[in-house]
N, C-alpha and C positions, 0 to 999 in steps of 0.2 A: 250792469247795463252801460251803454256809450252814455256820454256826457248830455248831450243834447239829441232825446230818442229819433227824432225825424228828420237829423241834419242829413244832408246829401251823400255825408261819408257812409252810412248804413248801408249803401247802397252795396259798397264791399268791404261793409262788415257788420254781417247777422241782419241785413234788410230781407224778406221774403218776396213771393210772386204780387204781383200786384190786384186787389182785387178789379173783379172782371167790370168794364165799364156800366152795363147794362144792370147789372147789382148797384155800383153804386146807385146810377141814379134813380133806380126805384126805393133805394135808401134813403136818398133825400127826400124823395116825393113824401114819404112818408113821416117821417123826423121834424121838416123842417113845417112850420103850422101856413107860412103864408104860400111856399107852394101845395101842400095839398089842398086849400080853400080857393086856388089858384087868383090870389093877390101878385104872386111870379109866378111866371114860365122859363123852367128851366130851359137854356139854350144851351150849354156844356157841362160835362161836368168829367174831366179828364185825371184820372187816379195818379199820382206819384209817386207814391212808397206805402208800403206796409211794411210794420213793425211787429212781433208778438212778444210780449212782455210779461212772465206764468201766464195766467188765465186770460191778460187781456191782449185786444188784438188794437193796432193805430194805424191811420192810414192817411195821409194828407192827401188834397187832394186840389184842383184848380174849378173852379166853379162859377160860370156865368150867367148870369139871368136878367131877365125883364121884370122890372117894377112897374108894373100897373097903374099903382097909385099916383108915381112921381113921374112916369111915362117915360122912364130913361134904363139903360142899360147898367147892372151894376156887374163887378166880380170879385173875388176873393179867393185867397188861400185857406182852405178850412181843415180843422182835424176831423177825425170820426172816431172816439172808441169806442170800441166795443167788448163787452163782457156781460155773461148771459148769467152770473152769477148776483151783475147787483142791478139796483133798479135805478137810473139815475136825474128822475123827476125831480129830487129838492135839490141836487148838484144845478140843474136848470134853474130853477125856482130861484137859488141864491145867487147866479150869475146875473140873471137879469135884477136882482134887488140891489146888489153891490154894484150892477152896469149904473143901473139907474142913478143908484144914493152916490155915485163919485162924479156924476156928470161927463157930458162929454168935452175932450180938451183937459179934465182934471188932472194934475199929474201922477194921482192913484188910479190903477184902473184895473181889470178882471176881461179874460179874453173874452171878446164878445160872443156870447150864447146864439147860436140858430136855432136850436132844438132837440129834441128826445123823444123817442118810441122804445118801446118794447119789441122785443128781449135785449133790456142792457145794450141800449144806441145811445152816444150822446155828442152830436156837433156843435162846433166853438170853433170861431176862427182861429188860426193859427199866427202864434206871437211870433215874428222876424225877428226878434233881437238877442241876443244869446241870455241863456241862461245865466243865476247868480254864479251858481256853481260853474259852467264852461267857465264865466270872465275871473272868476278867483282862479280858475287852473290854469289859464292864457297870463295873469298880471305877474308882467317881473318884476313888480316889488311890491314889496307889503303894503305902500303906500296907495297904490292903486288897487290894492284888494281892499284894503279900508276905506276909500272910496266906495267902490261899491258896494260894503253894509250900509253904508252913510245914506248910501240911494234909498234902500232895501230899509229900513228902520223907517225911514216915512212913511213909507206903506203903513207899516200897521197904526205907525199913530194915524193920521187920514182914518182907518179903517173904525181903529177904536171912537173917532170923534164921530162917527155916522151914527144917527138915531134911527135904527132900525130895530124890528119887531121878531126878535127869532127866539124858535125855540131854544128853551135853556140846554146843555149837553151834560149828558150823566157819564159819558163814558171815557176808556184811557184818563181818568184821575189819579189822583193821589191813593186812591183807597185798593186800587189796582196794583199799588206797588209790591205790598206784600206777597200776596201770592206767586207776583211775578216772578220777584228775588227767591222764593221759595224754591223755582222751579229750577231757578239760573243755579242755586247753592247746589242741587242734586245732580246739575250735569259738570258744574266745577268740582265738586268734592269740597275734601277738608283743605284745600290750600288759602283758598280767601272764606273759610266758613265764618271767620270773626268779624273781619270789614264787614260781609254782608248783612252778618248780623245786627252790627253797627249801625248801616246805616236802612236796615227796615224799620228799626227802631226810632231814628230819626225821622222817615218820614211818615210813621205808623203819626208821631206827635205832631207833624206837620197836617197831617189829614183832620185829625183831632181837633187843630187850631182853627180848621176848615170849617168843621162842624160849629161848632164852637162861635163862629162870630160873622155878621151877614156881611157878602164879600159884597161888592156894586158888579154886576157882569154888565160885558161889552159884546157888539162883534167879533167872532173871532171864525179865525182859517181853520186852523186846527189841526194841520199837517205844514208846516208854514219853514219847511227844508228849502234848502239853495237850489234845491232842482224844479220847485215848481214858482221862482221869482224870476221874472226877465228884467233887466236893466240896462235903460240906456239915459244917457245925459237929456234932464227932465222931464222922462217917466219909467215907471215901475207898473208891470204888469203880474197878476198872480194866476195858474192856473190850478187846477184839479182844488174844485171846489166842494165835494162832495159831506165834508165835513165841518161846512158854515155851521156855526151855533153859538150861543150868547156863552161867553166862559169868563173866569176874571181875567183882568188885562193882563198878570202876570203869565197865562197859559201858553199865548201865541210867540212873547218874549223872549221867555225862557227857552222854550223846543226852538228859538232859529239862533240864539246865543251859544246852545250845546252843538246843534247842529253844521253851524259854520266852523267849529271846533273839527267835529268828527268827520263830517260828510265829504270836505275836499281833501283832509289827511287819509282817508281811505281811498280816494280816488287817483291817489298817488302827488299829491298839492305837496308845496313844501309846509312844514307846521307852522312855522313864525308867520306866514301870510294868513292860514288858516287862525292862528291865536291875535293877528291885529284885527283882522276882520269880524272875528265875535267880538273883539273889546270895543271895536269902534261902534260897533253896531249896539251894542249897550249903553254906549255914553251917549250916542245921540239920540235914541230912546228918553235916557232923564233928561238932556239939555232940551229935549222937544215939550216937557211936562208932560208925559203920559202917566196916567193913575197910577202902574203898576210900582208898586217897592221894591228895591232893590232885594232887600228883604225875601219876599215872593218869587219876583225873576229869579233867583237865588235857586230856592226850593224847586219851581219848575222846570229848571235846567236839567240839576240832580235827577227828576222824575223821566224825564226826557233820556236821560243816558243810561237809568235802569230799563225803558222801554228799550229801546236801540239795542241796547244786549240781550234783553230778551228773545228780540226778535232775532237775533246773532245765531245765539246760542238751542233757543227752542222751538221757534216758530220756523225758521229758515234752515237748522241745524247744520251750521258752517264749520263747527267745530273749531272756533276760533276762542280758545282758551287764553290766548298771548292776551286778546283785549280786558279778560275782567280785572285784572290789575288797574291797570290805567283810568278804567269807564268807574268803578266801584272808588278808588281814592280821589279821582276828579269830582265822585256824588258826593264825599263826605267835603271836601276840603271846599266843594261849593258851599255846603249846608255849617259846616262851622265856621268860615272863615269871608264869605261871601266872594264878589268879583276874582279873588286871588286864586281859588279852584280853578280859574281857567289853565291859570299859568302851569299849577303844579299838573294838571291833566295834560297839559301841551308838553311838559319837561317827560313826563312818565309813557307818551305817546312815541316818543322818538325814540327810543330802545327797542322800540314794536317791530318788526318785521313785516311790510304790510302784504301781505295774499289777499286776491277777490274775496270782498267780503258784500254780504245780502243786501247790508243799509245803502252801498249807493245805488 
């Protein structure tokens, strides 16, 4: 997918017809809670782009109305996706909890929620500022891509120091790893069957540790990749919230440490930008005090780049076999050696050839 889904260049290239005006704005009517109680009266609501993305469909859009209450004219650029597959009430539910718990003016923030109807609608104002992922692919130097983890790492701490009430998440854990590598070993074969072996066994004992002793859970994203952080000089915005839930601190860490590794070197980034950028964003992680051990960040990293290949390899079936080298000794040398697995995953990534691959 293009770097940032509903930048203007989509337009030509892979942007669709635009949905029809008259749809959308009975779209709204119905979505957004304060025009259908008519607290607004919508006065525009003019379509921009649609996007389709597998199942789901994006459509920005320009949007003006009357506030009733405050007796003044407001407007805004808004998103809409849409996918008739999920239901997207707690993605709302945890927008407006994170809107809420970060304040407004705070320099963590969460695009702001309009609302959600059924089948699979759900509107959010639209973030203006590039993505983490565009500005590490825009930065000519490393130093300016580590910059922006530096932005992107305060988010989650902000995020983890909110006192909020959310369900705890059972899902994409540690315990999930097994199986997963199971599946990855039968579409690699016998070339890495020892690594992977190696390192299920690592985090079979990783999950064990899990069970084994009460973690403290926090806030967390829970998809927390360069593609849904925006960053601009003092504030950080996150979107696609759909998978808000209390997890240990190391969970959210870990997945944007691996992923700043992987996600802009797939997208064609240079890798040294892509490996300052998760070190930076690591270090100021522990220079900020956040709970998570390096230890744990460690582990959830690893877990993070067994997911990521899975999805590569089974779920997406890209047939990208060059990556389980690199993704498979970057999980061990994360889980034996800690912080230094970046390096060796970054050294072992550049021999890669890189072709479209599913994870960006």
């Amino acid at each position: 997918m293009s770097v940032d889904l509903l930048s203007p260049g989509r337009v030509h290239a892979g942007g669709h017809a635009h949905m029809a005006e008259a749809s959308l704005r009975a779209l709204l009517q119905r979505a957004v809670p304060e025009l259908a109680t008519g607290l607004w009266s919508l006065e525009q609501a003019q379509p921009l782009l649609t996007v389709m993305r597998r199942s789901q469909r994006f459509t920005s859009c320009s949007v003006t109305w009357t506030d009733h209450v405050q007796g003044i004219m407001k407007n805004a650029q808004l998103v809409i996706k849409q996918d008739r597959r999920c239901e997207f009430y707690w993605a709302d539910r945890a927008a407006r909890l994170l809107h809420q718990g970060f304040g407004v003016g705070a320099r963590s923030q969460v695009a702001a929620p309009f609302g959600v109807c059924a089948p699979g609608v759900l509107v959010c104002e639209r973030v203006p500022e590039m993505s983490l992922l565009a500005t590490l692919l825009a930065a000519e130097t490393p130093s300016v891509a580590g910059w922006a983890a530096e932005q992107a790492a305060t988010w989650v701490l902000d995020l983890q120091a909110l006192d909020l009430a959310l369900p705890a998440s059972n899902g994409r854990g540690l315990d999930a790893c097994a199986p997963q590598l199971v599946e990855v070993a039968a579409v690699a074969g016998q070339a890495h069957s020892r690594e992977l072996s190696r390192l299920a066994q690592l985090l079979q004992r990783a999950a064990h540790d899990d069970r084994a002793g009460a973690v403290q859970l926090v806030a967390s994203h829970g998809d927390l990749h360069p593609a849904n952080l925006f960053v601009a000089p003092g504030a950080v915005t996150a979107i696609d919230l759909d998978t808000v839930a209390a997890r240990e601190p190391a969970y959210d860490v870990g997945y944007a440490v691996a992923h700043l590794v992987i996600t802009p070197w797939l997208a064609g980034g240079p890798i040294q930008h892509a490996l300052t950028a998760s070190g930076r964003y690591w270090d100021t992680y522990r220079l900020g005090a956040g709970p998570a051990t390096d230890r744990r960040v460690a582990v959830q990293a690893a877990r993070a780049l067994v997911q990521s290949l899975h999805f590569e390899l089974v779920t997406y079936r890209t047939n990208r076999l060059d990556l389980v080298g690199p993704y498979t000794a970057g999980a061990l040398a994360l889980l034996e050696h800690g912080r230094v697995g970046l390096q060796v995953l970054a050294d072992l990534a550049q021999d890669v050839s890189l072709l479209p691959a599913a994870a960006v």
